[in-house]
VOKE-101352 format. One line per 2 residues: number of its first residue (from 1); their letters; for each residue x, y, z of C-alpha. Coordinates in nm, 4 decimals. Layout:
BEGIN
NUM = a = X Y Z; ...
This chain:
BEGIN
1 = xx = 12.0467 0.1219 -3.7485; 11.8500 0.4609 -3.6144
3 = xx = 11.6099 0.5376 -3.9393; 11.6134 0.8627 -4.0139
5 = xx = 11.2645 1.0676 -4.0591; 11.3142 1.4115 -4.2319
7 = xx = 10.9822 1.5410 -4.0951; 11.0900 1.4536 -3.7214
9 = xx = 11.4184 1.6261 -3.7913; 11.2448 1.9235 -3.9075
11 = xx = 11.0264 1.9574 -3.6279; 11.3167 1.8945 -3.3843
13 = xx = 11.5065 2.2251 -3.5064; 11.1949 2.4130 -3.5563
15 = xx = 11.1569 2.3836 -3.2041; 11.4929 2.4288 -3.0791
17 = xx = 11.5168 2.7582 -3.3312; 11.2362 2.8269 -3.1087
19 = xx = 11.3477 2.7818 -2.7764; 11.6680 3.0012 -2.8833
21 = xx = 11.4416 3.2955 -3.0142; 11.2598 3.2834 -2.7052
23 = xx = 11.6022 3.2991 -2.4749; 11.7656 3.5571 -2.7032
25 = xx = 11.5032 3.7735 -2.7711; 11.4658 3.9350 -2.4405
27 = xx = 11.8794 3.9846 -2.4633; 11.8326 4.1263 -2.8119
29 = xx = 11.5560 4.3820 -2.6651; 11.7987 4.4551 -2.4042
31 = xx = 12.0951 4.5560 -2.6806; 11.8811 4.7288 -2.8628
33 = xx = 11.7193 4.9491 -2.5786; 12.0896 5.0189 -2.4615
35 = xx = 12.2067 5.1742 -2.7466; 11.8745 5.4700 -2.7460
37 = xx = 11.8608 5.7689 -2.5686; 11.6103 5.7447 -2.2204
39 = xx = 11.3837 5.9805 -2.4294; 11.3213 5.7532 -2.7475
41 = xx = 11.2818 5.4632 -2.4649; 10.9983 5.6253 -2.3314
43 = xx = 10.8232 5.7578 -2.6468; 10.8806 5.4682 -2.8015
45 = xx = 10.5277 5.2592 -2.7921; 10.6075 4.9413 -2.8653
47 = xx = 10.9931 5.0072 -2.8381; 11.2040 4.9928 -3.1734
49 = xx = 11.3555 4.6608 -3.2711; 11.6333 4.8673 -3.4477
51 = xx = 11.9723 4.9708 -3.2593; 11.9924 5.3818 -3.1881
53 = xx = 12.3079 5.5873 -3.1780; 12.3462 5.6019 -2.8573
55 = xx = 12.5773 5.3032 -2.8587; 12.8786 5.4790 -2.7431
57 = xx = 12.7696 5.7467 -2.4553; 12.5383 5.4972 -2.3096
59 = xx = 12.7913 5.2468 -2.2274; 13.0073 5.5735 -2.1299
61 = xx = 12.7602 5.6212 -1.8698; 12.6844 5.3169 -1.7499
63 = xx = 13.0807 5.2252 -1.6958; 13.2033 5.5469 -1.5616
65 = xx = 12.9157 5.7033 -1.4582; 12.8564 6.0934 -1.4875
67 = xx = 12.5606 6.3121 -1.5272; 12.3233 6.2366 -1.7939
69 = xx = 12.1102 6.5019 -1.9876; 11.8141 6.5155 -1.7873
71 = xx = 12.0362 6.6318 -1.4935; 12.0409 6.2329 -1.3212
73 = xx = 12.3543 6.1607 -1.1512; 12.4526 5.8134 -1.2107
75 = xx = 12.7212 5.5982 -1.0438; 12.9983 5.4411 -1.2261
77 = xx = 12.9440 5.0497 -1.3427; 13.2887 4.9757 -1.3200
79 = xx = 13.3912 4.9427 -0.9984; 13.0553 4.7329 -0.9007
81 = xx = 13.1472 4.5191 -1.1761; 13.5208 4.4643 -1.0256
83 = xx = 13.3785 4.3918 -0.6691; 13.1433 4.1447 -0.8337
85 = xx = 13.3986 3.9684 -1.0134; 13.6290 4.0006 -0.6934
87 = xx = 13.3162 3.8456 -0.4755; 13.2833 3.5502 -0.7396
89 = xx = 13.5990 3.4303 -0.7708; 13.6714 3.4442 -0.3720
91 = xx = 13.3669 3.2446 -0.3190; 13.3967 3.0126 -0.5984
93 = xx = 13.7443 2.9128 -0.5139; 13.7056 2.8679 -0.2018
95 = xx = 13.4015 2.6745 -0.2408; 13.5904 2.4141 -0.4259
97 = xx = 13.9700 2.4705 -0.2013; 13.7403 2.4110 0.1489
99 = xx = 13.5083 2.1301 -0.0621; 13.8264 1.9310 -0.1990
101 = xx = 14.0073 1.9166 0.1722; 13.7147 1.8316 0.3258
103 = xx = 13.5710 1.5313 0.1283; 13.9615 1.4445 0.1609
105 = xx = 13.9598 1.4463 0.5032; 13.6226 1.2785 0.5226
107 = xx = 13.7263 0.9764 0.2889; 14.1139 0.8947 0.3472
109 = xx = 14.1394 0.9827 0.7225; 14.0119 0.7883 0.9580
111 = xx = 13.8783 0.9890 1.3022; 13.5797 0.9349 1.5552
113 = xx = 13.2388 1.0020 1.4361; 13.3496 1.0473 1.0216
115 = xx = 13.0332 0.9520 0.9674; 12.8446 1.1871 1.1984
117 = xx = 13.0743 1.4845 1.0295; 13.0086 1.3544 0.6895
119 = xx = 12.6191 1.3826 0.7587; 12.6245 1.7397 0.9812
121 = xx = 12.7756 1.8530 0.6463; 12.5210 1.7132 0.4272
123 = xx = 12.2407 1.8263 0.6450; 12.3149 2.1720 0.5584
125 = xx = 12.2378 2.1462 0.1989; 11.8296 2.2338 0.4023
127 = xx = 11.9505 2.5493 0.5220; 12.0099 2.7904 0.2873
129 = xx = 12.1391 3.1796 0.2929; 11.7804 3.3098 0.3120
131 = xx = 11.6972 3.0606 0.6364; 11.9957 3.1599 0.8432
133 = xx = 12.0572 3.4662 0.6845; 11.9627 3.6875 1.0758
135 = xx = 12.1871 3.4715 1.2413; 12.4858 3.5092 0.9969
137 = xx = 12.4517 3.9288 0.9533; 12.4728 3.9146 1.3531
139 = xx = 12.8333 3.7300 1.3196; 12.9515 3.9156 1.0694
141 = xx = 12.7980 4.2415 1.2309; 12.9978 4.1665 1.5296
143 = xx = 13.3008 4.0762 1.3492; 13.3339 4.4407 1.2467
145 = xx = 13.2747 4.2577 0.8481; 13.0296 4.4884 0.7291
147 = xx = 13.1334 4.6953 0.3576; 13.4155 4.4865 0.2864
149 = xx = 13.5222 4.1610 0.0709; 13.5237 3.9204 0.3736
151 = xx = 13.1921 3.9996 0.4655; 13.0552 3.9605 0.1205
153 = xx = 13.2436 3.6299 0.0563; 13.3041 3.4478 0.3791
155 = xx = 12.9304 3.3510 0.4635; 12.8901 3.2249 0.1224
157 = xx = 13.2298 3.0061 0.0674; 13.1322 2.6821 0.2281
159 = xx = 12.9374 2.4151 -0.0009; 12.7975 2.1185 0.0984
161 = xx = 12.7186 1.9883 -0.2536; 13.0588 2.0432 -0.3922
163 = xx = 13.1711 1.8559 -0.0243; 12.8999 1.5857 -0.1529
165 = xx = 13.0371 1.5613 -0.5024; 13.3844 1.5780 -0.4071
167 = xx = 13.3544 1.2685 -0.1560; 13.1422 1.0543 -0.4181
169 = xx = 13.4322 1.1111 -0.6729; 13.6922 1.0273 -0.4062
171 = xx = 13.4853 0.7250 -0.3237; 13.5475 0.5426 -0.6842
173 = xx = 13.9582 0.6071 -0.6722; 14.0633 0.2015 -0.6780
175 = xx = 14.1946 0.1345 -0.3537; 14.5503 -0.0314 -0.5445
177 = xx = 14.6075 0.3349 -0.6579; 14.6392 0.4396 -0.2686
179 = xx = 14.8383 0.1814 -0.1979; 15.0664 0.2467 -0.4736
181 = xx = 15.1254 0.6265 -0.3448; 15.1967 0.4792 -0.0326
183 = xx = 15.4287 0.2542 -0.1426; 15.6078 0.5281 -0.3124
185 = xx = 15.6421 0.7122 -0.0575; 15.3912 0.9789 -0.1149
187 = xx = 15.2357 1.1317 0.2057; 14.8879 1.2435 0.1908
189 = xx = 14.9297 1.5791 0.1045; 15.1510 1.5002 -0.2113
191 = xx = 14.9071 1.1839 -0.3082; 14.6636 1.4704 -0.2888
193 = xx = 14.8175 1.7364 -0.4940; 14.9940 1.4999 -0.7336
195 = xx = 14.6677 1.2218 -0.7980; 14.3533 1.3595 -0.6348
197 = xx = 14.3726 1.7039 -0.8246; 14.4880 1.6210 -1.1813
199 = xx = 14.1824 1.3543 -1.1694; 13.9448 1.6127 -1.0369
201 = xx = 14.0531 1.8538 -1.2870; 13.6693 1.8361 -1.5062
203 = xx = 13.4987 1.8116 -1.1970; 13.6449 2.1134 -1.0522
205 = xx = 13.5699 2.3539 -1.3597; 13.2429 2.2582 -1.3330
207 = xx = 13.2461 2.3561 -1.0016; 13.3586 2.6701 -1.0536
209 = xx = 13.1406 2.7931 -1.3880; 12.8517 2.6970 -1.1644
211 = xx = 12.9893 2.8986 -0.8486; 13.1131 3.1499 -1.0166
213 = xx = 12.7756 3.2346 -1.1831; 12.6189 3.2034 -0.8053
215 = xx = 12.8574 3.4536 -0.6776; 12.8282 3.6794 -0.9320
217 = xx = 12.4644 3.6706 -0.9394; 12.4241 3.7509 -0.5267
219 = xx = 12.1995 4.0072 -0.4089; 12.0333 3.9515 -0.1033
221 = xx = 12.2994 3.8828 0.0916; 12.5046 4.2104 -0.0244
223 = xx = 12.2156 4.4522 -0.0025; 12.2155 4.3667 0.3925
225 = xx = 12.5961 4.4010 0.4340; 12.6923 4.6853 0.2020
227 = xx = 12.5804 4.9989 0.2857; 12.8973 5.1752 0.1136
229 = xx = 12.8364 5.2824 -0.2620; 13.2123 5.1592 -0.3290
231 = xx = 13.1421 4.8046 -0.2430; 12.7982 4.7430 -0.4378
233 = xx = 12.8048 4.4562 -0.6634; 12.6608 4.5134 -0.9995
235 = xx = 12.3421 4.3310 -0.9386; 12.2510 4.5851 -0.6665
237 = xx = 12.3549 4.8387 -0.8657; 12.1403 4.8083 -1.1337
239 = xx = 11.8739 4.8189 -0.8781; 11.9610 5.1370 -0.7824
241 = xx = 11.9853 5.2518 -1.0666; 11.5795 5.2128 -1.1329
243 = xx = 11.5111 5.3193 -0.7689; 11.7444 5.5498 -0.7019
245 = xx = 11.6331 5.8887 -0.9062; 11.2876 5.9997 -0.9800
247 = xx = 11.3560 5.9667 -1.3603; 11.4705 5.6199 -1.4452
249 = xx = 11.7419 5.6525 -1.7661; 11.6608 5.3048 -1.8706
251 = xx = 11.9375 5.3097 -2.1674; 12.1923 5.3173 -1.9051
253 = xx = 11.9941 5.0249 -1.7050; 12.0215 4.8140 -2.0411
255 = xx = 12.3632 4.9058 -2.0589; 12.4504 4.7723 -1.7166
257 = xx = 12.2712 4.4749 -1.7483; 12.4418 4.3871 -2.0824
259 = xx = 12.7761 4.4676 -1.9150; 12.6886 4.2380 -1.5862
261 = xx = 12.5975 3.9297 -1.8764; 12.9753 3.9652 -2.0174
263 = xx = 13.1854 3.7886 -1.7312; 12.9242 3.4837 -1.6719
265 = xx = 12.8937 3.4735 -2.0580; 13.2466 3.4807 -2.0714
267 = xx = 13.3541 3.1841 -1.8375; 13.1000 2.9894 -1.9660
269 = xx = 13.1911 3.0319 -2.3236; 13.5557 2.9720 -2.2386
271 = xx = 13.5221 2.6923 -2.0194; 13.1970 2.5035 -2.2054
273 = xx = 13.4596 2.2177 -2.3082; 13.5570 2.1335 -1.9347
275 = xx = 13.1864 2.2192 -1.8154; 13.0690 1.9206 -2.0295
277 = xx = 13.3110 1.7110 -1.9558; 13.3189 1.7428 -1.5802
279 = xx = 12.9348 1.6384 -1.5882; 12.8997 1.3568 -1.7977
281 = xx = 13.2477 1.2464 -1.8121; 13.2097 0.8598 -1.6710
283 = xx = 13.5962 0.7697 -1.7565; 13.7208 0.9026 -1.4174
């Protein structure tokens, strides 16, 4: 029997009441600043914890762009936002499509130096975007990829920890249940699509919140291969949008940023149930 201390139990959500203030605050500050004119932003010493009126032309501006009252020309948040959420889904899908048939091939096919392949793979996980990122903008460069979807997405869409997590997962399938599909009849792309995948259903949307998040969130990688406005992601858009005019309208930068939170926010809060599951579900 777990005694229960009232004083412990206070302190325990004291401190998580704590930890959320400290996450949400910044957010709140961010809400609040979007909805104020750039003018009370910057006369504003220390900047007002109440929401302005400015709710509804900010967010005007910072989704379809348009010239603000202090003459800036700003560029619409919109379309950045749809080649962001373009960018993540391509490269978390096809994380997890290329991650699933590889562990596949790695565990139930048997081929010269699996092993070796299995471990090339792994090896990988040391050599991140940033280390062979000259290498990679040469291929791409050459490729003719530059400003466009395939050269945003392609360099990114391999994964050697979903590969890794995949082929540990495929590892604890009972043996009997593989001979059962074979006895059946089922080749090994149907005992694939018809046992593999329903049972790697939690894992895979945990997969994908994670990669999803990591796609949408890019920005080193784009600011070397975009040099078109139309195909800016909304993470380098925002940083134009505090570098790119003399005057900084930093209602419209709040705006943007709140507007770039919504689809991570969003798949998370949709998909929170599955997310759990697929990481400390045990019953596989």
């Amino acid at each position: 029997m777990i005694e229960r201390r009232p004083l412990l139990d206070l302190l325990a959500h004291a401190i998580l009441i704590g930890g959320v203030a400290i996450v949400a605050f910044p957010v709140y500050l961010t809400l609040v600043a979007s909805t104020q004119s750039a003018q009370e932003i910057a006369q504003s010493r220390p900047l007002s914890l109440l929401p302005g009126t400015h709710f509804w032309e900010t967010y005007r501006l910072a989704l379809f762009g348009g010239e603000t009252s202090m003459g800036s020309k700003l560029p619409a948040g919109a379309p950045m936002m749809m080649v962001s959420l373009i960018s993540a889904l391509v490269i978390a899908i096809g994380k997890i499509v290329i991650s699933l048939l590889s562990a596949f091939a790695i565990v139930y096919f048997r081929f010269p130096a699996r092993g070796l392949v299995f471990w090339m793979i792994f090896i990988t996980l040391m050599l991140p975007v940033e280390v062979r990122i000259g290498p990679t903008y040469e291929v791409v460069s050459s490729l003719g990829m530059l400003n466009s979807y395939a050269g945003l997405t392609v360099p990114l869409i391999a994964s050697a920890t979903a590969t890794f997590l995949f082929r540990q997962f495929f590892l604890t399938v009972p043996d009997e249940l593989v001979e059962a599909a074979r006895v059946d009849g089922a080749g090994p792309m149907r005992f694939f699509k018809d046992v593999l995948l329903p049972m790697s259903a939690t894992s895979i949307a945990a997969l994908f919140v994670i990669q999803f998040i990591y796609g949408w969130n890019q920005y080193l990688w784009p600011l070397l291969v975009t040099t078109n406005e139309s195909m800016y992601p909304i993470v380098l858009g925002i940083k134009r949008l505090i570098a790119g005019e003399a005057y900084t309208e930093w209602n419209v930068v709040m705006a943007t940023a709140m507007l770039a939170m919504i689809p991570p926010a969003l798949v998370v809060i949709l998909m929170q149930k599955w997310f759990v599951k697929g990481l400390v579900d045990t019953e596989k």
